[in-house]
PAKE-640099 format. One line per field, with one value per residue (C-alpha): residue number from 1; residue in one letter; chain; x, y, z. Coordinates in steps of 0.001 Angstrom, whole numbers, plus 500000, padded with zeros to 6 digits. Example, Ala and Ser with C-alpha at 12.3 -4.5 7.8 and 13.67 -1.06 7.14 Angstrom:
<atoms>
n = [1; 2]
res = [A; S]
chain = [A; A]
east = [512300; 513670]
north = [495500; 498940]
up = [507800; 507140]
</atoms>
This chain:
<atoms>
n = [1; 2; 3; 4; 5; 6; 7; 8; 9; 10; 11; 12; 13; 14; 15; 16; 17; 18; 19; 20; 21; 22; 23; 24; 25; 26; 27; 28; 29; 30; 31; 32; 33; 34; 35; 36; 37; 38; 39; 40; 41; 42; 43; 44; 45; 46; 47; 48; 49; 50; 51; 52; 53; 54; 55; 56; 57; 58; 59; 60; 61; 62; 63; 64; 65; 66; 67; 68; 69; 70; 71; 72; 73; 74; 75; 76; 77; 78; 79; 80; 81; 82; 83; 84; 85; 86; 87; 88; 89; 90; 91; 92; 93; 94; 95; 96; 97; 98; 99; 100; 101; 102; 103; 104; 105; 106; 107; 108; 109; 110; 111; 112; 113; 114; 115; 116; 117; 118; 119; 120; 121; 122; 123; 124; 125; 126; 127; 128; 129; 130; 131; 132; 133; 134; 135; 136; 137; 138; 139; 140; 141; 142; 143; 144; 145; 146; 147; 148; 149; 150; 151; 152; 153; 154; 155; 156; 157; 158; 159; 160; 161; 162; 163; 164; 165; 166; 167; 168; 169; 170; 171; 172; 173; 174; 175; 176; 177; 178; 179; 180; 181; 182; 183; 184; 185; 186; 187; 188; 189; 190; 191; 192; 193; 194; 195; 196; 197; 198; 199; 200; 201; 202; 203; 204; 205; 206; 207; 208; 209; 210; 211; 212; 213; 214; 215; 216; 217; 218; 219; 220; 221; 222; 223; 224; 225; 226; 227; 228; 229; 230; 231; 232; 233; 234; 235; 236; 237; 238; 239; 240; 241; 242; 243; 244; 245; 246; 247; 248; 249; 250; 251; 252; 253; 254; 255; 256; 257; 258; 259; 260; 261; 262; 263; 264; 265; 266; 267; 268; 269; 270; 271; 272; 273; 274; 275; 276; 277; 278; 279; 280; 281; 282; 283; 284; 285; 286; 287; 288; 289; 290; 291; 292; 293; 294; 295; 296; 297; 298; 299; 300; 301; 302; 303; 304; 305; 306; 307; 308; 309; 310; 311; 312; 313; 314; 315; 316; 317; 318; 319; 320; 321; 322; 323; 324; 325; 326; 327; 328; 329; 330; 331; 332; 333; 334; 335; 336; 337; 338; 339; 340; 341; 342; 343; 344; 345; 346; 347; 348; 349; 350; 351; 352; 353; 354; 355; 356; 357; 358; 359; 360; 361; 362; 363; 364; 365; 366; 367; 368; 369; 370; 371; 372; 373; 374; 375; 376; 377; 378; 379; 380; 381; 382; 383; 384; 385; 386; 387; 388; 389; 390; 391; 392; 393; 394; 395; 396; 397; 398; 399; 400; 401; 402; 403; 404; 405; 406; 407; 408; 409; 410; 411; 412; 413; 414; 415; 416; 417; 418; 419; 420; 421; 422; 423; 424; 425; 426; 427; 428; 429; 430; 431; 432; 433; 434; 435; 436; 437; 438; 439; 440; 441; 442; 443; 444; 445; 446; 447; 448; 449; 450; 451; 452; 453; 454; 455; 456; 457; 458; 459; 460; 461; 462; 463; 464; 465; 466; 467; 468; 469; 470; 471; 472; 473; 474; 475; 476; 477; 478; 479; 480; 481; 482; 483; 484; 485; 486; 487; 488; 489; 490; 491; 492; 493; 494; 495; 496; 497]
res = [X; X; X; X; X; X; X; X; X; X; X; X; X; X; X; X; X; X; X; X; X; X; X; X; X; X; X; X; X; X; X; X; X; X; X; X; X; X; X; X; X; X; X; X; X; X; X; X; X; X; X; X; X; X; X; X; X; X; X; X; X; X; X; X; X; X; X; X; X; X; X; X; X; X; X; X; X; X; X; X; X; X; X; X; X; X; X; X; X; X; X; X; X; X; X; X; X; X; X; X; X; X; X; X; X; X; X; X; X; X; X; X; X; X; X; X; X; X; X; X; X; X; X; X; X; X; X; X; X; X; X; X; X; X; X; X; X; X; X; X; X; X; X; X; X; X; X; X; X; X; X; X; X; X; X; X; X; X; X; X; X; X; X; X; X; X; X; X; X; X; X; X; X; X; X; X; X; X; X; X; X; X; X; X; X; X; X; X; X; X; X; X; X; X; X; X; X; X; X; X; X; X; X; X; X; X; X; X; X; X; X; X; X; X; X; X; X; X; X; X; X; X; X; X; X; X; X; X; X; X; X; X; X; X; X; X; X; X; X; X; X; X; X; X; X; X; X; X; X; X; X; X; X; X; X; X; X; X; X; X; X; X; X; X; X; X; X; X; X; X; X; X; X; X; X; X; X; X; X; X; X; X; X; X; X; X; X; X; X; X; X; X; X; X; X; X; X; X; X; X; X; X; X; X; X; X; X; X; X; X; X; X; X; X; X; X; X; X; X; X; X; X; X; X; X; X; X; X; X; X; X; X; X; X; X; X; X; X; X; X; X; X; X; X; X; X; X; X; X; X; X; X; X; X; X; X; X; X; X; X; X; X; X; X; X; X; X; X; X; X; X; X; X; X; X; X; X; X; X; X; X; X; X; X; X; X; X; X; X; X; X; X; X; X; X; X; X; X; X; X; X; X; X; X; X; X; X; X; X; X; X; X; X; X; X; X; X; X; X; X; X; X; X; X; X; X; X; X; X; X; X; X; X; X; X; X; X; X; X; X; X; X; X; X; X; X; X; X; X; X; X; X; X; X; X; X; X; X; X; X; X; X; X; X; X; X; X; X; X; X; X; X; X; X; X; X; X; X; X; X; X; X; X; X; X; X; X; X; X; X; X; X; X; X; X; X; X]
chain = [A; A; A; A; A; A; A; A; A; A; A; A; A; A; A; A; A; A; A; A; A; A; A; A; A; A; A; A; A; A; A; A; A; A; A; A; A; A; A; A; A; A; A; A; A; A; A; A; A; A; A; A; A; A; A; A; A; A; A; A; A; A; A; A; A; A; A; A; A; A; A; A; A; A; A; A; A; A; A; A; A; A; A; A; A; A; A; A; A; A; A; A; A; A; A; A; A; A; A; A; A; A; A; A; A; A; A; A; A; A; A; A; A; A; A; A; A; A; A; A; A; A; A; A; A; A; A; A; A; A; A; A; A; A; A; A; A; A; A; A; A; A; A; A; A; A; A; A; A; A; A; A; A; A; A; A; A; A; A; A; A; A; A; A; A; A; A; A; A; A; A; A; A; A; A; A; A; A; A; A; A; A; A; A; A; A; A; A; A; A; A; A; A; A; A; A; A; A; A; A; A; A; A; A; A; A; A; A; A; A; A; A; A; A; A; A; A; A; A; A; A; A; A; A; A; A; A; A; A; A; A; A; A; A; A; A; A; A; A; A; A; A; A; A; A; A; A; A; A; A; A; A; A; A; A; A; A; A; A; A; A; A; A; A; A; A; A; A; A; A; A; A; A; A; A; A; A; A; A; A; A; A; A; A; A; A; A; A; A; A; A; A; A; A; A; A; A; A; A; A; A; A; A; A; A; A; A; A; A; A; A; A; A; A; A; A; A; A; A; A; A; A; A; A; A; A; A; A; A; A; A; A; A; A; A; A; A; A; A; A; A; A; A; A; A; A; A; A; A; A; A; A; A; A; A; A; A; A; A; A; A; A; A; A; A; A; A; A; A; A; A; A; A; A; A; A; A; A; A; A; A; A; A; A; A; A; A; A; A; A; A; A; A; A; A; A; A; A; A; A; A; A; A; A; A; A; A; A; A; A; A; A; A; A; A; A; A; A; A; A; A; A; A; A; A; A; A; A; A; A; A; A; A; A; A; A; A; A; A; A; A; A; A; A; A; A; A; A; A; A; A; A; A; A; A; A; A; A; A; A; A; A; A; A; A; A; A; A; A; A; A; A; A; A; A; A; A; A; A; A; A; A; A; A; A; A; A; A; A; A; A; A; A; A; A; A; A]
east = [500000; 501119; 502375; 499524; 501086; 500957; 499342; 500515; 499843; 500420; 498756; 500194; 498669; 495694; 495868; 496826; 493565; 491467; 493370; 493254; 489041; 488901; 491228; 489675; 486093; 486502; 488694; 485553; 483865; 486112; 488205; 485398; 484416; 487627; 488192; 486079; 485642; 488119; 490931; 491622; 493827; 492091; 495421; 494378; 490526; 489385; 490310; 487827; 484932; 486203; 485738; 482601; 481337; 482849; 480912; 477653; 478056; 479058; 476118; 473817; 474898; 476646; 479730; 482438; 484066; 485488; 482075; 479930; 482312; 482018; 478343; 477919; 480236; 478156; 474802; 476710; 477561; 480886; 482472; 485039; 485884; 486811; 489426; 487107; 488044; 491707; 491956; 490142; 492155; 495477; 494053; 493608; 497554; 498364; 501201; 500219; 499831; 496440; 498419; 499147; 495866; 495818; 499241; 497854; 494615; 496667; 498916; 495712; 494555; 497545; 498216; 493960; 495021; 497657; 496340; 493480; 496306; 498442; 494431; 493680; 497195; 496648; 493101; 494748; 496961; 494614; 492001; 494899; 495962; 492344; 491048; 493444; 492880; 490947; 491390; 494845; 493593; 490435; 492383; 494733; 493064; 490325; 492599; 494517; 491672; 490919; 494148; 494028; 490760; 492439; 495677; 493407; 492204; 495591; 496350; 493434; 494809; 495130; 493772; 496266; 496200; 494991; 498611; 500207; 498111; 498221; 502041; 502362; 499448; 501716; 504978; 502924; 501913; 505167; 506794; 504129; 504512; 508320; 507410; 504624; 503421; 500619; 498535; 498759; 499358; 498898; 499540; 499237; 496027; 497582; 494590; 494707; 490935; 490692; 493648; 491560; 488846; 491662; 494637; 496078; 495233; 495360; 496624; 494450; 491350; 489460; 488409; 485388; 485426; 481948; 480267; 478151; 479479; 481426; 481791; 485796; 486653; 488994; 490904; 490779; 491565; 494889; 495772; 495412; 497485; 500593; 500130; 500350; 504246; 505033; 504592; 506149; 508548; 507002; 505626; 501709; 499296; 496520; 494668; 492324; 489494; 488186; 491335; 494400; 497352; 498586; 495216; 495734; 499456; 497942; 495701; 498552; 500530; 497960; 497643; 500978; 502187; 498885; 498280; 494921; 493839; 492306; 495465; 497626; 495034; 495293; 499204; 498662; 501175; 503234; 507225; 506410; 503864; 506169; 508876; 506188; 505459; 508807; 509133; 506081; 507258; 510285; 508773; 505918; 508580; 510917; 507723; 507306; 503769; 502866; 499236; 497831; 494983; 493763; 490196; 487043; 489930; 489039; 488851; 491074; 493542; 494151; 494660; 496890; 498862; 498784; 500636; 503142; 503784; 504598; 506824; 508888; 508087; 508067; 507269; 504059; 501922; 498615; 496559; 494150; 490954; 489116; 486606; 484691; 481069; 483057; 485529; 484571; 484133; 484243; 481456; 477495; 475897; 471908; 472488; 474588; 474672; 475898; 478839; 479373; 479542; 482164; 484450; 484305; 484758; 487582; 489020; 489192; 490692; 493283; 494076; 494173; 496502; 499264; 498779; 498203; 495226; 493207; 490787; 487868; 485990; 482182; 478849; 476531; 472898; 470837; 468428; 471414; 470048; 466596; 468087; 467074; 470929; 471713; 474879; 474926; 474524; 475358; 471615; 472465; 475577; 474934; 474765; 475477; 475364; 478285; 480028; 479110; 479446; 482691; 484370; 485981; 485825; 482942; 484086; 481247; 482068; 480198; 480421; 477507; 478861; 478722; 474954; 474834; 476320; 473743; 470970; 470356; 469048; 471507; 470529; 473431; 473870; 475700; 475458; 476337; 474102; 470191; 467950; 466914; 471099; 471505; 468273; 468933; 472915; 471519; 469200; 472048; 474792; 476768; 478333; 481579; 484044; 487147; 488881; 488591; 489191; 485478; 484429; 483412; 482017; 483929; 481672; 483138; 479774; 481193; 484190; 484691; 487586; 486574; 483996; 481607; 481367; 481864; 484478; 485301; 488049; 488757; 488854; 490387; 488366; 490630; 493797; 492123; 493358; 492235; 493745; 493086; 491129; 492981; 491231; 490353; 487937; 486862; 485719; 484194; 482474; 480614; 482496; 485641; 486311; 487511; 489507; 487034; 486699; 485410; 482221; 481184; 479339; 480234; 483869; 484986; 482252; 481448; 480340; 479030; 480995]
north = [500000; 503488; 505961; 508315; 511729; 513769; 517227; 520399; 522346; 524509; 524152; 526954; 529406; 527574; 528020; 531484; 532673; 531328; 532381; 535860; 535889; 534645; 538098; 540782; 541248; 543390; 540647; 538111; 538567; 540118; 537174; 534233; 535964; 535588; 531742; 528849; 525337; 523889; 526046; 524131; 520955; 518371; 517678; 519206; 518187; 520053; 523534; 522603; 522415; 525410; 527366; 525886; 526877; 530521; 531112; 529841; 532258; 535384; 533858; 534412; 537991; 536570; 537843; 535472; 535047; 532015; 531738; 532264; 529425; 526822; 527658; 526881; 523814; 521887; 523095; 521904; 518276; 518477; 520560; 517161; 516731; 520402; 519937; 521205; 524231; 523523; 524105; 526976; 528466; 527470; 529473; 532236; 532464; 532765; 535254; 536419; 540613; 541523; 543372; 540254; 538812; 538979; 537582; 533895; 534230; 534070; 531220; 529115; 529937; 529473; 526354; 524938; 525841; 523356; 520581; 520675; 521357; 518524; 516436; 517011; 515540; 512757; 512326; 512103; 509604; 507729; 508016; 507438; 504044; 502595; 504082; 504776; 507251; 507288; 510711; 512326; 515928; 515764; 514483; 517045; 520098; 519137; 518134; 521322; 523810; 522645; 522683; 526460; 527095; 525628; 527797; 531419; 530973; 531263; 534178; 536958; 540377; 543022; 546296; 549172; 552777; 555643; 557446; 554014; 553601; 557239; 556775; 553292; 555339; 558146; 556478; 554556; 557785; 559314; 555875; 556371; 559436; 558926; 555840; 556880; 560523; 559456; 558458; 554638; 553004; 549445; 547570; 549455; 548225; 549746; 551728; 555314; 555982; 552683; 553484; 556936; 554826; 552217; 553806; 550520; 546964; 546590; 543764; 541787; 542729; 540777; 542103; 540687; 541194; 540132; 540104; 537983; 535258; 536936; 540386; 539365; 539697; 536688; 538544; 541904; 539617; 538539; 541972; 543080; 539894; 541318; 544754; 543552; 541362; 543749; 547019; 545572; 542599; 540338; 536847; 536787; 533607; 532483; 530192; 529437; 526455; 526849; 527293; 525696; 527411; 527627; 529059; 531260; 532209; 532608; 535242; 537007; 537187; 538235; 541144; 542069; 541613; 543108; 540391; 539113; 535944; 533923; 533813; 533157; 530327; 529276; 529942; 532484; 534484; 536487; 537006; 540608; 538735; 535998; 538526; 540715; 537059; 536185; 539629; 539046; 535533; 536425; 539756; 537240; 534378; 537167; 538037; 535903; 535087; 531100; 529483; 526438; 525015; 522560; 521381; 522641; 523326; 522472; 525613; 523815; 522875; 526969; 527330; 524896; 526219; 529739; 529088; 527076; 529482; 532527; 529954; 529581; 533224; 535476; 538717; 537100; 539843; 538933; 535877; 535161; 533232; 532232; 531733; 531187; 529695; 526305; 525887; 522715; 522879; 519992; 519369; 519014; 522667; 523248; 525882; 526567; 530017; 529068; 527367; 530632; 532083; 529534; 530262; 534300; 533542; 531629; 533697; 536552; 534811; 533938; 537629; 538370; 535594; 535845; 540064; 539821; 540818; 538180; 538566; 536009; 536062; 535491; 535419; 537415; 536208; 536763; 539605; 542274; 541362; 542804; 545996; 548768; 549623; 545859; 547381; 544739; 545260; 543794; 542752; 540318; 538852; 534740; 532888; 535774; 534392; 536733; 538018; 541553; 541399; 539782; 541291; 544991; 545911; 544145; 545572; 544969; 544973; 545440; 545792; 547713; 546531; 542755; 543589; 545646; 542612; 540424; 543003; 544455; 547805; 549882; 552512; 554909; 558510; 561141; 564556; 566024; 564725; 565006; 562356; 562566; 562467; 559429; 557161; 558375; 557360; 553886; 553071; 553824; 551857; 548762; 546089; 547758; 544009; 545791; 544952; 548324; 549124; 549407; 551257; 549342; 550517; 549318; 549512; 550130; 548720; 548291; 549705; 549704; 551997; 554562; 555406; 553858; 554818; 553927; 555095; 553837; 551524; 550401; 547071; 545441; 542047; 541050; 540894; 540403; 543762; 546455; 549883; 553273; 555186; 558218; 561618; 562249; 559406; 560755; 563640; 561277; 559369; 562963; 563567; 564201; 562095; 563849; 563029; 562080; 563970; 563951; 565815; 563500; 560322; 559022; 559391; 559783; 560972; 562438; 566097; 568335; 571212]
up = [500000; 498565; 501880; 502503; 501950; 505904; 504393; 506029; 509181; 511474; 514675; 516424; 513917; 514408; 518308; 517830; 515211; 517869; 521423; 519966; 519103; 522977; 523571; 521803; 520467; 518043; 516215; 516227; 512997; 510804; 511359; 511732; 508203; 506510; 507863; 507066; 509277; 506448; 507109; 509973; 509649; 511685; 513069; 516585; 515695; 519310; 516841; 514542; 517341; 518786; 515914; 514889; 518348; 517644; 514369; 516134; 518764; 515999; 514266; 516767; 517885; 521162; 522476; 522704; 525948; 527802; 529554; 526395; 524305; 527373; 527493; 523441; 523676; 526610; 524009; 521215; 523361; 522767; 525616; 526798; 522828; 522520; 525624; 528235; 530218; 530431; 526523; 526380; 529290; 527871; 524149; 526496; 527390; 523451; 522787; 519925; 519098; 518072; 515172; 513734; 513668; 509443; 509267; 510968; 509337; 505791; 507536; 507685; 504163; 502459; 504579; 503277; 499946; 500186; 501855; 498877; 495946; 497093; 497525; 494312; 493234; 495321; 493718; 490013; 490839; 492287; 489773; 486797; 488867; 489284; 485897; 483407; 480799; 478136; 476470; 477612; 476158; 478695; 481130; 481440; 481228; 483587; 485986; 485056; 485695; 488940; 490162; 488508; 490839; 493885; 493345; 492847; 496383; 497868; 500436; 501056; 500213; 503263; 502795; 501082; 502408; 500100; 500724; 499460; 496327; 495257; 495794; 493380; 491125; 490784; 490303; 487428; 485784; 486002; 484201; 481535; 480863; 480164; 478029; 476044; 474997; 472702; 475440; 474845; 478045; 477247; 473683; 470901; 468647; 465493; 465053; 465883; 467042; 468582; 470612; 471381; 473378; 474935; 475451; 473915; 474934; 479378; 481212; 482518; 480072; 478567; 475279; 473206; 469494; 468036; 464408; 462472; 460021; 456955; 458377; 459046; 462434; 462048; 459929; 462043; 465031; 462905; 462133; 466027; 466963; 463995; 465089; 468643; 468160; 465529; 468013; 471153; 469408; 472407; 472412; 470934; 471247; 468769; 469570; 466362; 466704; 463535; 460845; 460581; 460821; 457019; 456340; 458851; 457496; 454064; 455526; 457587; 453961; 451827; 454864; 455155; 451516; 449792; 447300; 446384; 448778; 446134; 444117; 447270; 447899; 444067; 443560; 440514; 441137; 439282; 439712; 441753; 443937; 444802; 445783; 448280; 449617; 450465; 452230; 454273; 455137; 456034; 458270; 459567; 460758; 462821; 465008; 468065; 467322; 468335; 466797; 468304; 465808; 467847; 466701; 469088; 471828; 475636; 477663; 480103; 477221; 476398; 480567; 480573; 477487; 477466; 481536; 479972; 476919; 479721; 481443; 478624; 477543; 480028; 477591; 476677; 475654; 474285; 474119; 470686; 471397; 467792; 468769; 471708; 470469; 469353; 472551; 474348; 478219; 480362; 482882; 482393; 481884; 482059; 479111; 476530; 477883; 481146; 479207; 477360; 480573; 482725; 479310; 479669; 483493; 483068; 480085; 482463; 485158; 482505; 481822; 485368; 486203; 483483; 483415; 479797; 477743; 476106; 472918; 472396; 469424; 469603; 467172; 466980; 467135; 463584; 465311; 464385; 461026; 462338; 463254; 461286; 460332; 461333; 463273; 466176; 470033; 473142; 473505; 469713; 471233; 470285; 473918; 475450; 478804; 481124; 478144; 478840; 481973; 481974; 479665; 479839; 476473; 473431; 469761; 467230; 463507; 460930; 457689; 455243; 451805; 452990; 453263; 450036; 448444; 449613; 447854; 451277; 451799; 454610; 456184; 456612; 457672; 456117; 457693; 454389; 452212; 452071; 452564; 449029; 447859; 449712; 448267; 444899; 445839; 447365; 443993; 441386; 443517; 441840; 443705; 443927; 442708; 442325; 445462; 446402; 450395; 452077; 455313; 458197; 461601; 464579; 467885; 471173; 472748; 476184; 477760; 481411; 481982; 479129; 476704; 473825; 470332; 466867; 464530; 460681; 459342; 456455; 455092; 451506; 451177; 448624; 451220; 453753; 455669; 457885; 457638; 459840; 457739; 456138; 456419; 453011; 453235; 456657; 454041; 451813; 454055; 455413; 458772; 460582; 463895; 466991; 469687; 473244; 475561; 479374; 477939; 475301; 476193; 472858; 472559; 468629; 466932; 463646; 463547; 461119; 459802]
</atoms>
């Protein structure tokens, strides 16, 4: 028979927590509050009824005293099991400084935390012994996501004081300031207004780009990820559950080298092509951006990765999730939703962990088809589940020509133009085939450290690349964008002159 692993304690901490409740009754429920029954080893087992007699006291609105604890302990019947009087006399004689209270309380935590890490080890062993495996993938990352859970609980944080934080703030602003005068504090998107609403992509965000089928936020999502290595020369993940990654190379080429996707696809290409190809090959191979094309990944497979990946490269930057709808999660769900919802959770968590930001890509439903402009909202994400309310920042694209090519009518404004102008523009209009770059509407729907809005960028179908609008087309298009400001609700908007 295999040794049964002796799990970690600390009894004196224990002793300590509870002598010092006894003490000082101001400590009670702050500290009963932060500490639950399991925090306590079992090794002293009279600790555990102790503190179970504590909380039912605090529960009750009772003080708790020596007298009061005895009292609950004879109710509870197990006054000789929790060491009697003698015990609770000899908690009384802890050193400890009230001061110090937090410091044990974390001991305990930290110690649980433990004890149920080195558990769940225990448990996979055992489980891989009596059951073997039957898929390795599933294995893993479920394993590996619980283990993830068990780790976050580690250690409550204390409190900081306001002259401490607006000391750290400060230093912070004073380091950006020196490293960045365009007001981009994070990652820069490559796209001037976006960077207006974001101030670059955070760490720890979790961003949400969302469109319906065709509108091409796969390939917008590939240009953020190149703009993102090619900006900071730091490590960039993709993990895409849909393409494989020489499709997704061919797009990244026809992007960077501006040749027509359907030829790249098709290999007509002529001598000049060939050579722009080799450039962008060459460009695209000195980034440090990895790809993972895993089929229908596991949620718990792109944990389990994206931790090793900043283990073996610490400048990990940004993480690419394509896309979210098809990533498999382990476990029995009453809802799709609810799914949708444990893999925003857990994207989030990801973000937060490895201090990165993380882009999912997600559907949206067929009701932004309904709308009157069929720009999408938050209330058309597909599945929405906790999307919004995960996520910091939800892009929408959208795209009026796709629409137009489908024989759609789109309503658009123009400030410049009449009413009349713009139906009589709308009847006479051809499907435009000549590869031309397009407008499309990028929606900030949701932005929790700034503000919402919409701004235009432009897209070349035919290489599959987005491009800042240049101000001429601004013109064109009937409006100049502004920079936000703390007045406007909608950030970059488009004004008439």
């Amino acid at each position: 028979m295999a040794k049964k692993t002796k799990l970690p304690s600390n009894i004196e901490a224990e002793r300590s927590v509870l002598g010092a409740i006894l003490m000082e009754a101001g400590l009670a429920s702050s500290t009963l509050t932060s500490l639950r029954e399991e925090d306590f080893s079992g090794e002293d087992p009279r600790n555990i009824l102790i503190f179970r007699a504590m909380k039912e006291l605090d529960a009750h609105n009772k003080p708790i005293d020596a007298q009061t604890l005895v009292d609950q302990l004879v109710n509870m019947g197990v006054l000789e099991d929790a060491g009697s009087t003698d015990y609770i006399m000899e908690l009384l004689q802890s050193p400890i400084q009230f001061t110090n209270i937090d410091h044990y309380v974390n001991i305990l935590r930290n110690q649980a935390v433990l004890r149920n890490y080195l558990t769940k080890l225990e448990s996979i062993l055992k489980e891989y012994n009596e059951k073997g495996i039957e898929d390795i993938s599933d294995f893993i990352s479920v394993n590996t996501q619980e283990l993830s859970d068990i780790a976050s609980k580690r250690q409550i944080a204390n409190f900081i004081s306001a002259r401490d934080v607006s000391d750290m703030t400060r230093e912070n602003i004073r380091r950006e300031s020196k490293i960045a005068n365009n007001g981009i504090t994070g990652i820069d998107t490559g796209f001037t207004k976006l960077n207006a609403f974001t101030h670059g992509w955070q760490k720890g965000n979790l961003i949400i780009l969302a469109a319906r089928p065709s509108m091409g936020k796969t390939a917008l999502m590939l240009n953020f990820a190149l703009k993102a290595t090619q900006n900071t020369n730091k490590t960039v993940a993709i993990f895409s559950c849909e393409m494989a990654n020489d499709l997704i190379m061919k797009r990244l080429i026809a992007s960077e080298a501006l040749v027509d996707i359907g030829d790249l696809s098709t290999g007509r290409l002529r001598k000049r092509e060939m050579e722009k190809v080799d450039a962008a090959l060459k460009s695209i191979g000195n980034t440090k951006l990895y790809f993972d094309d895993t089929p229908n990944q596991a949620l718990g497979d792109i944990v389990a990765k994206s931790h090793k990946l900043k283990a073996n490269n610490p400048d990990l930057a940004m993480i690419f999730v394509d896309y979210i709808n098809i990533v498999d999660v382990q476990g029995k769900y009453d809802s799709r939703t609810l799914e949708i919802g444990a893999i925003t959770k857990t994207l989030k968590q990801l973000a937060r962990n490895l201090e990165v930001p993380v882009m999912a890509l997600a559907q949206v439903s067929r009701e932004a088809d309904k709308n009157e402009s069929h720009i999408p909202s938050l209330a058309n994400l597909k599945e929405s589940g906790n999307i919004e309310q995960d996520a910091d920042i939800v892009l929408m694209l959208y795209r009026p020509q796709y629409y137009k090519n489908q024989g759609m009518k789109v309503k658009e404004s123009n400030p410049l133009k009449s009413n009349e102008a713009q139906e009589a523009e709308e009847q006479n209009e051809q499907v435009d085939n000549s590869g031309k770059p397009e407008g499309a509407t990028l929606v900030v729907a949701k932005n929790r450290n700034g503000q919402q809005g919409k701004m235009t960028i432009m897209f070349t179908p035919r290489n599959q690349r987005f491009d800042n609008a240049a101000e001429e087309s601004y013109e064109e298009m009937g409006g100049r964008y502004h920079a936000p400001s703390s007045s406007s609700n909608s950030g970059i908007d488009i004004s008439e002159e």
